[in-house]
N, C-alpha and C positions, 0 to 999 in steps of 0.2 A: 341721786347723790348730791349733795351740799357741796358749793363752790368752791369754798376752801378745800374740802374732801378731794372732791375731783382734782385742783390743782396739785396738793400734795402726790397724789397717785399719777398724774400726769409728769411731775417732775424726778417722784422718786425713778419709775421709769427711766427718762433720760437720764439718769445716775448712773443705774445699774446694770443699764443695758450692755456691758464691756464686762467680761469675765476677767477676772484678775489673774494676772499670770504671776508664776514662782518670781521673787527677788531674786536678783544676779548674785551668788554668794563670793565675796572678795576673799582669795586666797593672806591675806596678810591684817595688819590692825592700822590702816592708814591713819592719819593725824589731819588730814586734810580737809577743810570744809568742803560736804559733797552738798548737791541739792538736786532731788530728784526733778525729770522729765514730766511736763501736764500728760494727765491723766495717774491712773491707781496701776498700770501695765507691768512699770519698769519702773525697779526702786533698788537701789545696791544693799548686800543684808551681808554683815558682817558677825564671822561667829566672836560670841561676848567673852570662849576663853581667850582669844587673843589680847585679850585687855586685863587679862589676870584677872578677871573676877571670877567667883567661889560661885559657878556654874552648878555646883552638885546643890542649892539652894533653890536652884528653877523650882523640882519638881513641887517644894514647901510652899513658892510663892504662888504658882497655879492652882494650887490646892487653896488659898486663902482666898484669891482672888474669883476663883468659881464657888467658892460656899457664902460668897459676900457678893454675887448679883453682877457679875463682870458680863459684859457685852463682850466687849473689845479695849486692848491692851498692847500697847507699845510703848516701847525704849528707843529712842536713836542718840547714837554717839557719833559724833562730829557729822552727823544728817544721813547718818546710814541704819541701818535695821539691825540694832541687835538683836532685839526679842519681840518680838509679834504672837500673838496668841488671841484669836476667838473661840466663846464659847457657845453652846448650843446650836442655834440654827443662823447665828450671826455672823458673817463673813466681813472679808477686806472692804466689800462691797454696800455692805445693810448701811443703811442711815441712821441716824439717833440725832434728839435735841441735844444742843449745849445746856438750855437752861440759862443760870447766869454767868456761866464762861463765854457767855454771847456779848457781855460788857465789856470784857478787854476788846474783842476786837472791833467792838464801837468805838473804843477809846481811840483805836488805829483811826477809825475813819475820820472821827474828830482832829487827829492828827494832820492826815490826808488834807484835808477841808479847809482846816487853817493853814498849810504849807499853801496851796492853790488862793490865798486871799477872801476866801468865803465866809470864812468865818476866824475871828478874833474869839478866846477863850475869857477872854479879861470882860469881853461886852457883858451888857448885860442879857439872861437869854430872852428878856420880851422884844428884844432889838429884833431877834430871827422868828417868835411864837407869838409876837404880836399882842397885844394888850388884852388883858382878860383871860389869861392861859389859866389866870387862879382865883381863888374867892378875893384877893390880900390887894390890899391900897396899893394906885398907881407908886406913888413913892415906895412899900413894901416889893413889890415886883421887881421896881428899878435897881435894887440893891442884890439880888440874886443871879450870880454871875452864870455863865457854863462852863467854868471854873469850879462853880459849886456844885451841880450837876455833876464832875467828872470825879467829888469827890466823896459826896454824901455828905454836904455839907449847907443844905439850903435853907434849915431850917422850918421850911412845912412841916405842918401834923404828920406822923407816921400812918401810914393806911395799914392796921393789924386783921384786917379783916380776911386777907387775902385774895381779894379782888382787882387787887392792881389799880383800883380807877384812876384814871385820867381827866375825870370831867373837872372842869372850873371849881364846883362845888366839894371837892374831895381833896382841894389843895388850899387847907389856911394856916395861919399864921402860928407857931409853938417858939422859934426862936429866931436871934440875929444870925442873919447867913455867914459862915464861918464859923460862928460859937458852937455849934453843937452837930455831932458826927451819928449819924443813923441811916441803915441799912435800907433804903427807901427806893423800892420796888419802881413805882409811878414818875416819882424824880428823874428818874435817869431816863424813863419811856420819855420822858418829852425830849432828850438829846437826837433820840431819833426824828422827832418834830424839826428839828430845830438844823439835820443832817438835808432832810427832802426841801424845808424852805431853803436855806442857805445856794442847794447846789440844783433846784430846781427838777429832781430828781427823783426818783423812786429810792427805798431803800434796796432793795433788789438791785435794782441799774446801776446804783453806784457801789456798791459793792461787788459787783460782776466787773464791772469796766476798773476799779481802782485799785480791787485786791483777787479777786480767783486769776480774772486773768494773766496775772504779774507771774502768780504762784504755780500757776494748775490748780487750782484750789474746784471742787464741787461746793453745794452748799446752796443754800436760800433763807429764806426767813419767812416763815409764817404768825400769822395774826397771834398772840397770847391770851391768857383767862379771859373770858367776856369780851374779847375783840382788840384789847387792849395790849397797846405794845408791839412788838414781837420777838419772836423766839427763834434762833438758828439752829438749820437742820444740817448735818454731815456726816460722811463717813468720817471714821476713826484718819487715815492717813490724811482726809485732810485737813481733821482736826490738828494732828504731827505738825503737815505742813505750815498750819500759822503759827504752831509752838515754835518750830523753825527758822521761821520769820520773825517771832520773836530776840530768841536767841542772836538771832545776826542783826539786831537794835534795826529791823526797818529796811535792812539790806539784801537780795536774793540774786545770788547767783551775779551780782555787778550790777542790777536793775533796784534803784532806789526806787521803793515802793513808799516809805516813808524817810526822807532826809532829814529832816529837825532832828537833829541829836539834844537839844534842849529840851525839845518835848517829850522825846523818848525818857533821858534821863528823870525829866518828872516824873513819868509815868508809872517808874519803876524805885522812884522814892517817895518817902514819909512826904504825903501833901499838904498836911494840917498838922497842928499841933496834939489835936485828940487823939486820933485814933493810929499811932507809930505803925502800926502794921496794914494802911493800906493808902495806894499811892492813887495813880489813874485807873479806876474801878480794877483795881488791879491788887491781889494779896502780896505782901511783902512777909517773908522770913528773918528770924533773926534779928529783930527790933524787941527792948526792953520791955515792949509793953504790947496789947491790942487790945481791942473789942470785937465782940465779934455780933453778927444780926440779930435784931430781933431784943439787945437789949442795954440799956445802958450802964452797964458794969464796967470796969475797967479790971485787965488780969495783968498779973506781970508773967515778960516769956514770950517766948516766939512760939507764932501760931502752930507751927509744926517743928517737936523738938528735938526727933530724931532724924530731918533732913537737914542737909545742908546752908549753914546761915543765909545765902545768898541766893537761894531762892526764892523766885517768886513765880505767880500764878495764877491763871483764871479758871476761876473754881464756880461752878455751880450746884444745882440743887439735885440731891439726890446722886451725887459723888460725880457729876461730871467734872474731868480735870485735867488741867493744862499746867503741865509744874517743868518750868526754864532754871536748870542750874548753869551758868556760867561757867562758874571753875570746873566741871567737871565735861565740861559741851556737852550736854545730856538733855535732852527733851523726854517728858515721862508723859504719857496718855492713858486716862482710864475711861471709860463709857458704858456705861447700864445701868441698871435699875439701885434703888439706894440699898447701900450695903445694912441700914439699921433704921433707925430712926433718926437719920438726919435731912431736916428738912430745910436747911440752911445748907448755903455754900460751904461752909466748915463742920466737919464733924471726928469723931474718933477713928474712923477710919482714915483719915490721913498720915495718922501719929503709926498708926499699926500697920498699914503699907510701908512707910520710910523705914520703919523697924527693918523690914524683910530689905529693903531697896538697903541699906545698908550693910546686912547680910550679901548681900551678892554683890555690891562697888566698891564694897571692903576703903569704904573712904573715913 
């Protein structure tokens, strides 16, 4: 068996080793931020008519979301379980990639990183990857922040090829960093470069020690396309739990996990001029305008327009998704296989999910 092979199968293991026990079901519709106990055992699960929502809609939304490739599926309101649902052989328990809903909570650890003095966002990132990370003139490098990095905004060639590369040679020059907004794969893989020099660390260790453990969180990260990268692996709840962590801007349970509210609030708004609808690798709802991967069009409209304005989310490829509504304290989770042909973090299925999700929050 192949090393990565093995370790995946080694760690899914220590995953799943714990049978998930039923959620505690709460007699009433508390209002209270709850926050589940580590581990997947013990999670409070609150029924969704309590909250007046148009409940006789479930059975329509399980029906879409089973003929559209659904893994695993959760709602929590104010950090409780309202609706849980797997399908096929996929449990509380089964693991799945994020894909690129792996970027937002890079964007946390970048966070993390910079609260602890390791790293400054403003630097430039050859300050942390060291000279020759790209084909482009010392001077060209030195103007490419991790800033730019956090925004898609570096200006390198796009890599269409789908290989993700990271070599020196796959990184040259197309524009001034800042002027131009593209969805760039490789780009953002050196943030993780740039997580392990700064903190001396593995990306595993420090995301074990900075963020599962805060949370209860399971999870890992294995290598991506051709070695390059990587890629986070978890169960659906503790995908929840960093939607969670979202929602509460960095705060759990009274243990700041990440305290810059400055950096949060970037995170979570328009970071550049181009592209209105994405902040710190993170989608933003509700803005005038976006783009979306893979090309440079500009549409006007929020990304998704039958959610909630004020959502936002980390969205991966082949419909993984992390969608944080505030106003409504609502964390939404999906996991599994792509609903269509959407090979990009955004596709029609999000439009025609919120369709149903506001069928049933009747908001």
């Amino acid at each position: 068996m192949k090393p990565a092979l093995l370790l995946c199968s080694f760690l899914f293991f220590l995953a799943c080793k714990k049978n998930t026990a039923d959620p505690v079901l709460i007699p009433d519709a508390p209002t209270t931020m709850y926050f589940p106990p580590s581990g997947n055992a013990t999670w409070e699960k609150v029924d969704p008519a309590l909250y007046n929502w148009n409940v006789s809609s479930l059975n329509d939304l399980y029906t879409f979301l089973e003929t559209n490739n659904t893994k695993g599926f959760i709602i929590l309101k104010n950090g409780r379980i309202a609706v849980e649902k797997y399908f096929g052989t996929f449990t509380a328990d089964s693991l799945w990639y994020w894909a690129s809903a792996g970027k937002t909570l890079s964007a946390y650890l970048i966070g993390i990183a910079q609260q602890e003095g390791l790293i400054n966002i403003n630097n430039s990132s050859r300050q942390y990857l060291g000279a020759g990370w790209s084909s482009l003139t010392t001077a060209q490098e030195n103007t490419i922040t991790v800033r730019h990095h956090l925004t898609m905004t570096t200006g390198v060639e796009d890599d269409q090829s789908g290989s993700d590369c990271t070599d020196p040679a796959c990184f040259t020059y197309k524009a001034i960093p800042g002027t131009r907004w593209s969805y760039n794969n490789a780009a953002y893989y050196k943030l993780i470069d740039v997580v392990e020099r700064a903190t001396g660390k593995t990306y595993n260790s420090y995301t074990t020690e900075k963020l599962y453990s805060k949370i209860g969180m399971n999870g890992f990260w294995l290598p991506g396309v051709g070695g390059n990268g990587k890629i986070h692996y978890s169960s659906t709840r503790s995908m929840a739990k960093f939607g969670l962590l979202m929602l509460n801007k960095g705060n759990w349970n009274g243990t700041s996990v990440l305290n810059d509210q400055n950096y949060i609030s970037e995170m979570i708004s328009t970071s550049q001029t181009i592209n209105q609808s994405y902040g710190y690798l993170t989608w933003l709802n509700g803005k005038p305008g976006n783009m979306l991967p893979g090309t440079q069009l500009n549409f006007n409209g929020s990304i998704i327009p039958n959610a909630p304005a004020d959502l936002y989310a980390a969205l991966g490829k082949n419909d993984q998704k992390i969608y944080v509504v505030p106003s409504q304290n609502i964390v939404v989770i999906r996991m599994g296989n792509a609903s269509g042909l959407s090979l990009y973090a955004l596709s029609n299925f999000d439009n025609e999910l919120w369709s149903r999700l506001k069928t049933l929050l009747k908001y």
